[in-house]
N, C-alpha and C positions, 0 to 999 in steps of 0.2 A: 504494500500500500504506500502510496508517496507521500509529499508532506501537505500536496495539495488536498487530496482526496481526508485526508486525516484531517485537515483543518474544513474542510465543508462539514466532517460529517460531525464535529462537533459544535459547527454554527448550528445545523440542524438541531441538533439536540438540545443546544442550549435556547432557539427558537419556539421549540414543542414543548420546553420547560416553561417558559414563560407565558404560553397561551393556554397550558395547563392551570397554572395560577393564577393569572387572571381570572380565566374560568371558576374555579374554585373559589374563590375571592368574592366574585360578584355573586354565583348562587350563594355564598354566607352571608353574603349582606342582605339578600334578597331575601332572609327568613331561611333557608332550606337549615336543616340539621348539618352540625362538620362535618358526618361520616356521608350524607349523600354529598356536599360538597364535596369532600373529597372523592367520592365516585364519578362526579360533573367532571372534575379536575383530570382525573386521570383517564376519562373515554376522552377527555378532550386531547389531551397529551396524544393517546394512540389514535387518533385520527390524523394530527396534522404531521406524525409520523410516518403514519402508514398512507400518508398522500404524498409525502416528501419523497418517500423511498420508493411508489410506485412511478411518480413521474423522475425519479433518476434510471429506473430498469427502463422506462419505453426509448427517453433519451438517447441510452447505451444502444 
């Protein structure tokens, strides 16, 4: 893996962290309980993952 591919793939990640918690964030503020917050948090996390990583496979 090079240094470029290493450094995308941990902007991603740190990208899908952060719209994780925002997510998370706002359903708590929004009234929802922590624990489904934190479930908001984390299908949000594996979405914008699992869209990240599907448009780098069509890309390739």
């Amino acid at each position: 893996m090079s240094t470029l591919q290493l450094l995308a793939m941990l902007l991603a990640l740190s990208v899908t962290l952060h719209i994780g918690c925002a997510a998370a964030f706002t359903a708590w503020r929004g009234g929802t309980s922590p624990a489904k917050a934190l479930l908001i948090g984390a299908s949000a996390t594996s979405t914008a993952c699992a869209l990240y990583l599907t448009a780098v496979g069509d890309y390739r």
